[in-house]
VOPAGU-2260 file (C-alpha; in pm, 1 decimal, decimal comma):
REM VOPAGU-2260
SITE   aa  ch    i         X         Y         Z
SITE  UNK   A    0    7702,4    5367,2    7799,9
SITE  UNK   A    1    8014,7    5304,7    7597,7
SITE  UNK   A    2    8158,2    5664,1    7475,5
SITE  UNK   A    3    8252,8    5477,9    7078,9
SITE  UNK   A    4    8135,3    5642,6    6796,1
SITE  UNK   A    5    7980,4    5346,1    6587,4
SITE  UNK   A    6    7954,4    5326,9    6171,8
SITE  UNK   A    7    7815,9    4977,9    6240,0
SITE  UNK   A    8    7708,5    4749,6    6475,8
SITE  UNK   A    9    7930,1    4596,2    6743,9
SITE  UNK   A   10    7915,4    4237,8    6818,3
SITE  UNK   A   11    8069,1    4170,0    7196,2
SITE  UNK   A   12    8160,5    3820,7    7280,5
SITE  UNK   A   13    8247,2    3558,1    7473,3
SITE  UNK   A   14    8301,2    3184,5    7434,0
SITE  UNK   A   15    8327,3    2916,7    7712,8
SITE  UNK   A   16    8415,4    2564,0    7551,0
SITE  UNK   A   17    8546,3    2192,1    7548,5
SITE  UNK   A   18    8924,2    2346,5    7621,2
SITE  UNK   A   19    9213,5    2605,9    7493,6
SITE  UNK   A   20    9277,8    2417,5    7164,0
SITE  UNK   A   21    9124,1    2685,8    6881,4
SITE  UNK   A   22    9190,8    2397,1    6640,7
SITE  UNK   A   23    9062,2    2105,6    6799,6
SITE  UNK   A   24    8821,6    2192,8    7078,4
SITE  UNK   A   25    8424,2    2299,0    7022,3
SITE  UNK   A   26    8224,6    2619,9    7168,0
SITE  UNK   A   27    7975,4    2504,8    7455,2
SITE  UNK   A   28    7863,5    2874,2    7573,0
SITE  UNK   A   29    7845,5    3170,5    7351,9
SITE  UNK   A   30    7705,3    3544,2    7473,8
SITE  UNK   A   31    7705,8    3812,6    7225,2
SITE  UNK   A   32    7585,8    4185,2    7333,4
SITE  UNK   A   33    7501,1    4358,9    6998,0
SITE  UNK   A   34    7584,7    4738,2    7000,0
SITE  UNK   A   35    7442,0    4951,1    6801,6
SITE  UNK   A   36    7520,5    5252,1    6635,4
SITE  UNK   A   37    7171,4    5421,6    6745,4
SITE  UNK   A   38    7276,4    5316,4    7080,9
SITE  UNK   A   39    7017,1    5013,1    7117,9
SITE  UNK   A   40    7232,6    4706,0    7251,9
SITE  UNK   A   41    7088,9    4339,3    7232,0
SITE  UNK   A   42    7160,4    4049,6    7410,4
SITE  UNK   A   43    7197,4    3686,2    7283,4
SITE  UNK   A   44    7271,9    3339,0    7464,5
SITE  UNK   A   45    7368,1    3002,3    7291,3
SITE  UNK   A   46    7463,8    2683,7    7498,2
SITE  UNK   A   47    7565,4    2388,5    7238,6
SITE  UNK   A   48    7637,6    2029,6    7221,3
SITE  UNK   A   49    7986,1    2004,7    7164,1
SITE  UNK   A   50    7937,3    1673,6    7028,8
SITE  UNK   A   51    8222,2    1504,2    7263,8
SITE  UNK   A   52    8274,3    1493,8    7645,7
SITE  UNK   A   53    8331,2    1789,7    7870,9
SITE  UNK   A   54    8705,9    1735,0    8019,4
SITE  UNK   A   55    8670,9    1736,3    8366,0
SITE  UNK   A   56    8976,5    1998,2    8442,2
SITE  UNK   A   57    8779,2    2222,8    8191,4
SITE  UNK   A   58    8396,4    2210,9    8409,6
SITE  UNK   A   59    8618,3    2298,8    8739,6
SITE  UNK   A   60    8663,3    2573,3    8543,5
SITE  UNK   A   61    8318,4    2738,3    8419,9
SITE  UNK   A   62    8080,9    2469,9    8590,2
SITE  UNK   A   63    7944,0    2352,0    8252,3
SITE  UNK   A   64    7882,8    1949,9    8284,5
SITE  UNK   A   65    7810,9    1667,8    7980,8
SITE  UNK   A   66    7430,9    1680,5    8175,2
SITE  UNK   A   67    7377,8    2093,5    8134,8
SITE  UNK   A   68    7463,7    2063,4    7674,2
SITE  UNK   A   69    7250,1    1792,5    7715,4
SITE  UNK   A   70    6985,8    1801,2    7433,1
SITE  UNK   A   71    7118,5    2158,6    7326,6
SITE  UNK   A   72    7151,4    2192,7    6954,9
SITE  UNK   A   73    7507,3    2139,5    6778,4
SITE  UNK   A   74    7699,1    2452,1    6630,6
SITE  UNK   A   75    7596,8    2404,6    6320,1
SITE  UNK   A   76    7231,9    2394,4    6378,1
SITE  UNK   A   77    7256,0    2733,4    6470,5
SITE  UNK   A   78    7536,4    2872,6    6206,5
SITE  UNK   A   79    7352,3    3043,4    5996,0
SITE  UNK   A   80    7173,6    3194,2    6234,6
SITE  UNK   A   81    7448,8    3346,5    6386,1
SITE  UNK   A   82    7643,4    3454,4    6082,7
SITE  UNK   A   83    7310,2    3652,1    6009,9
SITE  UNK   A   84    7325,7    3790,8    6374,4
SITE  UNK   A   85    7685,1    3878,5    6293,1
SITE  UNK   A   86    7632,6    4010,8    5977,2
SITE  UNK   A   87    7826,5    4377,1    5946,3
SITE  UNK   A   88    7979,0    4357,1    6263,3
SITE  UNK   A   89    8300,2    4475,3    6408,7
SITE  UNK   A   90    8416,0    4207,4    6681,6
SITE  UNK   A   91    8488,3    4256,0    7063,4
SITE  UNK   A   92    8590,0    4110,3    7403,9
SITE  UNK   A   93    8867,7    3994,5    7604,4
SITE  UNK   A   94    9121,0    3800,4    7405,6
SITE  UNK   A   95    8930,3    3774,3    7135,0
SITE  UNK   A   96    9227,1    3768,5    6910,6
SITE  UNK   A   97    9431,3    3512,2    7078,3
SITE  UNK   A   98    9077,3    3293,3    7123,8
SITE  UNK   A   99    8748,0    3349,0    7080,8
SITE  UNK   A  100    8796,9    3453,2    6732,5
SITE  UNK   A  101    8974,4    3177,3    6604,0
SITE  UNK   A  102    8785,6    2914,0    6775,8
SITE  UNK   A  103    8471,0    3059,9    6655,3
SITE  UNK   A  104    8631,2    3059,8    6243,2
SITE  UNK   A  105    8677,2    2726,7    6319,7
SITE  UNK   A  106    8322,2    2647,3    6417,0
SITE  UNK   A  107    8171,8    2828,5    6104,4
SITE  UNK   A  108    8424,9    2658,6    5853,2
SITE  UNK   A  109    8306,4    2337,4    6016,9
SITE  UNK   A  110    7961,4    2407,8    5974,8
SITE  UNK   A  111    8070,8    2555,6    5581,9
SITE  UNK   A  112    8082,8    2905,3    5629,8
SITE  UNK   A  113    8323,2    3171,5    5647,8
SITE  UNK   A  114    8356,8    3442,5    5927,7
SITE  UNK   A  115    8530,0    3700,6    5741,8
SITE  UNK   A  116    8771,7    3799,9    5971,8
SITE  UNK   A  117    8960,6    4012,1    5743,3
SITE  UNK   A  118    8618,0    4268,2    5729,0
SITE  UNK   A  119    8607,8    4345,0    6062,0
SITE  UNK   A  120    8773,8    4573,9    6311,2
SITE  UNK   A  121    8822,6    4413,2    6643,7
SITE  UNK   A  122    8850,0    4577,2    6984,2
SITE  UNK   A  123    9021,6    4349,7    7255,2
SITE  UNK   A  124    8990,0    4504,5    7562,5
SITE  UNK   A  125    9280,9    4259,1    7681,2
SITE  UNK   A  126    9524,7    4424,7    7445,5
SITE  UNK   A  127    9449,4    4753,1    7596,1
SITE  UNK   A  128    9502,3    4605,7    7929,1
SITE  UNK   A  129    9847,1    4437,0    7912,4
SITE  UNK   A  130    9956,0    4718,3    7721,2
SITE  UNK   A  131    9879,5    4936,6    7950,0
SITE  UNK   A  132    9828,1    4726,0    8300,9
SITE  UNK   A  133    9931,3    4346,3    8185,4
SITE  UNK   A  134    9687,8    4149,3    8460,2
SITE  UNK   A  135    9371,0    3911,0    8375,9
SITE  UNK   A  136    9013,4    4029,7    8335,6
SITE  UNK   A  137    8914,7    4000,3    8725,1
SITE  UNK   A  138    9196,2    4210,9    8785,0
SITE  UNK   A  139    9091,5    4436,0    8490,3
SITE  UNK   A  140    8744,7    4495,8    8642,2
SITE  UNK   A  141    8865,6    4576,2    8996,9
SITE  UNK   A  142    9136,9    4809,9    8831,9
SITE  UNK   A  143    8955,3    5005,9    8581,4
SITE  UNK   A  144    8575,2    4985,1    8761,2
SITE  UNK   A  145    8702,9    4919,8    9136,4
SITE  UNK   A  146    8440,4    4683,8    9146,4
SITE  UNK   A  147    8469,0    4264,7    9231,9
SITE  UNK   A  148    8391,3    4005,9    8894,8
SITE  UNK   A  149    8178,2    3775,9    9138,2
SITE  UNK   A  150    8018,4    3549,7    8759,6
SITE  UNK   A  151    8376,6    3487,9    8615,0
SITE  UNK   A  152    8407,0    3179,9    8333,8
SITE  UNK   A  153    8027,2    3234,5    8311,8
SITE  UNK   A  154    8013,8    3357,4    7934,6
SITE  UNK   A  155    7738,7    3651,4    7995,9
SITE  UNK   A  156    7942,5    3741,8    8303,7
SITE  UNK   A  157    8266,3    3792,5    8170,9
SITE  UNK   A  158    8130,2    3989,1    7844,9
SITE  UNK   A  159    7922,5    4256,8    8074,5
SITE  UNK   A  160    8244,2    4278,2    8333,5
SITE  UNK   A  161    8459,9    4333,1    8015,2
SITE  UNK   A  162    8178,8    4624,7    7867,2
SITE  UNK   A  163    8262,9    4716,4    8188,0
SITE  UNK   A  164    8640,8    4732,8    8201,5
SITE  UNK   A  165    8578,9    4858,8    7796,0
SITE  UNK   A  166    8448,8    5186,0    7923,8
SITE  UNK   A  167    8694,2    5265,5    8198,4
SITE  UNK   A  168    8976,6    5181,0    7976,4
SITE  UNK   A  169    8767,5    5463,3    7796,0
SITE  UNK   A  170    8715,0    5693,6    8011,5
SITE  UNK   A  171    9068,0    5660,4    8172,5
SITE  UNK   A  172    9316,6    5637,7    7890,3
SITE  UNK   A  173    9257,7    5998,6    7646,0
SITE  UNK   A  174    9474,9    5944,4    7422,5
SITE  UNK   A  175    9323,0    5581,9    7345,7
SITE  UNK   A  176    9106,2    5600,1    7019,7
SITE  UNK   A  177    8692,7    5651,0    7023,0
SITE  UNK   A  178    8665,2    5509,5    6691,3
SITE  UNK   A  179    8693,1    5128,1    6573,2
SITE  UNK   A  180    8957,9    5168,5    6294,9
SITE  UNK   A  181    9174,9    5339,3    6534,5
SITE  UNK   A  182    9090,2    5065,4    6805,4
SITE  UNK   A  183    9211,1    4779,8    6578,8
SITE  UNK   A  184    9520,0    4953,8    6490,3
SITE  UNK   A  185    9564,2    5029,7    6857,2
SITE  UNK   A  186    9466,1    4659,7    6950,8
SITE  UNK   A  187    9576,5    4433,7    6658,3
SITE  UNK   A  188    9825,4    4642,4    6483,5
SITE  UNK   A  189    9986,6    4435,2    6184,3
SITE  UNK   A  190   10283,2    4485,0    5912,2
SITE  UNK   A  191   10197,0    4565,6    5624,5
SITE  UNK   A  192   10435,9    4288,3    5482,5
SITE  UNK   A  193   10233,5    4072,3    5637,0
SITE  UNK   A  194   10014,7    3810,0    5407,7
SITE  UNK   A  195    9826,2    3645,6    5645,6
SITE  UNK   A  196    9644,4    3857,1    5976,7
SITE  UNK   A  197    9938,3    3701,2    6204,7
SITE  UNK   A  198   10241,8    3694,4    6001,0
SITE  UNK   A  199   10290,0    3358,6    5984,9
SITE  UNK   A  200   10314,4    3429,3    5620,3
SITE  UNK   A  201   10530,7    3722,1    5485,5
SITE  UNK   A  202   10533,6    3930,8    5173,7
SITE  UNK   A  203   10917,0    3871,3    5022,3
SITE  UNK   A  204   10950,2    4087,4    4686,7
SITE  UNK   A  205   10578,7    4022,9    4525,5
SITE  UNK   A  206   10600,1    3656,2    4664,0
SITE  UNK   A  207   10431,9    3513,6    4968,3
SITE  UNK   A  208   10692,8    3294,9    5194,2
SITE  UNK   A  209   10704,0    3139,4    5499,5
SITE  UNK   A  210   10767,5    3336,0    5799,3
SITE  UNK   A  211   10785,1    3096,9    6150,6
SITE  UNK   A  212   11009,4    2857,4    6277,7
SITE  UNK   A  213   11327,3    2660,9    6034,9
SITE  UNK   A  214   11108,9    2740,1    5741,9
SITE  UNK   A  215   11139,2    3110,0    5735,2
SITE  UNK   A  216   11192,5    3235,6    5427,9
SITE  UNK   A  217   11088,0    2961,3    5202,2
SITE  UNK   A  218   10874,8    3075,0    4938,0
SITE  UNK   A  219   10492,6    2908,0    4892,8
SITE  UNK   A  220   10472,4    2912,6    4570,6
SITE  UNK   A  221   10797,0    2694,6    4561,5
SITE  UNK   A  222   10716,6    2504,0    4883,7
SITE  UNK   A  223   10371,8    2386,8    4714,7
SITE  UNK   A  224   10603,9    2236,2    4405,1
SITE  UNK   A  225   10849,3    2104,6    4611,8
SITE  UNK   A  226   10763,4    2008,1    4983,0
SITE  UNK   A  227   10438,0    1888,6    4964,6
SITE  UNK   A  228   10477,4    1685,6    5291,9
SITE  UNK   A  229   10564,3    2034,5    5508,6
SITE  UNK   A  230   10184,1    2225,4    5293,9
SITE  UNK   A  231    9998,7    1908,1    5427,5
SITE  UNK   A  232   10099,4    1966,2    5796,8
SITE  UNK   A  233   10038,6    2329,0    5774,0
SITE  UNK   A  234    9667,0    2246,3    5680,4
SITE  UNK   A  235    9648,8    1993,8    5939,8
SITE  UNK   A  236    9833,4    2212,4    6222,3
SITE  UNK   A  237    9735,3    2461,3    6420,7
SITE  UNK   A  238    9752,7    2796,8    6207,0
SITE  UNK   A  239    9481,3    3022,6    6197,8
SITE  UNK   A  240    9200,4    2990,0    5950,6
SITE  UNK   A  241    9274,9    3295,4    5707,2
SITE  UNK   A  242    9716,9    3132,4    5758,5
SITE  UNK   A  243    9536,7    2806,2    5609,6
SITE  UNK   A  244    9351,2    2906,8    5390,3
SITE  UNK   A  245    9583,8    3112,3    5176,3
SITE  UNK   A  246    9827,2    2768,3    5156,3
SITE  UNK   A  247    9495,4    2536,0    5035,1
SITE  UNK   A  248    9419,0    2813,6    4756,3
SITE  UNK   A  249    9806,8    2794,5    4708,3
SITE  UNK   A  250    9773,4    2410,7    4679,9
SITE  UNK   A  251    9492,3    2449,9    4451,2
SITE  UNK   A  252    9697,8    2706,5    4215,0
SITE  UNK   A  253    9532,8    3036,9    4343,4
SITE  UNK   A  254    9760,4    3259,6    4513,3
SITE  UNK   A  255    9650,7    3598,2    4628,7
SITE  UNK   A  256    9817,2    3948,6    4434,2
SITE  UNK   A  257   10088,3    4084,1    4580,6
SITE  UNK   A  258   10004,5    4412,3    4764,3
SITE  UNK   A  259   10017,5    4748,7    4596,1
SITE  UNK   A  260   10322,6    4942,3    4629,1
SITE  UNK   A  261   10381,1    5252,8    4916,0
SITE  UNK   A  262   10307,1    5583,9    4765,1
SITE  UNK   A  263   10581,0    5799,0    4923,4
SITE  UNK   A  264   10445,3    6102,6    5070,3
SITE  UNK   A  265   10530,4    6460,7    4853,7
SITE  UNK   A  266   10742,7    6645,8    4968,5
């Protein structure tokens, strides 16, 4: 049993797909384990269509062939569906952040829906690990559990070995928090000059500006007026989906409020 203290339910993933692209590529194999807070968990398995051919570098890698999605329904067949299933969750899983997250916004905007990332706290047990042991989840398993991942890059494999590696990170670390909001923090801790869930875009006195690369610094508001060559590559490149969507509702004249000032502590 995993010792977290759950306000809501908790939605553990994993995604096995057409490549590493979050942009580009499409979800083939998606298992969710649903905790929740009365301590019930449920179980859910989707294989899709990706609607393109499987790369064969990519089957070496989790066995799925063009034959086995078959006749499986596309993504979107099943969107809804699963934004219902995901309804009021908190998100978790290994590399979720880096990954399976983004890849799955970008399968729910295709199909015309939103994930609302910004709503949910996300454990990634892979943050915990490198922070604390950087290795990969096989080594994870055999570290925290002692015990062999004999079904990795199958999807329901690797998200029961990382429930497992979840609870010994638990169980071993004390001073690791029992509690989602503390769990995000710990896992995807972000500035609060940040715009964007990355930083990719930056808070610059009550203005939102760019913050990567040569164009550091330049303001969106003023980069929307004046560059409108550089705002149609960021739409088209690969930023995440809440980096994107910020510059479209900047292209279409809506830019978000600036955040509310620190309230220094009394003293």
């Amino acid at each position: 049993m995993l010792p977290l203290k759950l306000d809501r339910p908790l939605a553990v993933f994993d995604i096995e797909s057409t490549g590493m692209n979050r942009r580009t590529d499409r979800i083939i194999d998606l298992a969710i384990i649903k905790l929740l807070p009365d301590g019930r968990r449920e179980t859910h398995e989707y294989r899709f269509d990706p609607e393109r051919p499987i790369p064969p570098e990519t089957t070496a890698i989790h066995g799925i062939t063009d034959a086995d999605v078959k006749g499986c329904p596309v993504f979107k067949q099943k969107a809804a569906e699963l934004a219902d299933l995901l309804k009021g969750c908190d998100l978790a899983g290994y590399n979720v952040l880096g990954f399976d997250i983004p890849l799955l916004a970008e399968e729910f905007a295709h199909a015309g829906i939103n994930l609302d990332v910004e709503s949910r706290r996300v454990f990634d047990a892979q943050r915990v690990f490198h922070k604390k042991v950087p290795r990969d989840l096989t080594a994870a398993l055999a570290f925290y559990c002692g015990e062999l991942h004999v079904d990795a890059h199958g999807a329901l494999g690797d998200v029961e070995a990382t429930l497992r590696v979840m609870e010994g990170q638990l169980a071993r670390y004390p001073d690791l928090p029992q509690d989602l909001d503390g769990l995000d923090n710990f896992c995807n801790p972000r500035d609060p000059s940040w715009a964007d869930r990355t930083g990719r875009l930056k808070w610059v006195q009550g203005e939102v500006t760019l913050n990567f690369g040569k164009y550091q610094g330049r303001k969106l508001r003023e980069t929307v007026q004046n560059e409108p060559n550089l705002i149609r590559w960021m739409l088209k490149a690969d930023f995440p989906q809440d980096t994107r969507e910020i510059v479209q509702n900047a292209l279409n004249g809506r830019y978000p409020p600036p955040p509310a000032p620190a309230v220094e502590p009394e003293v």
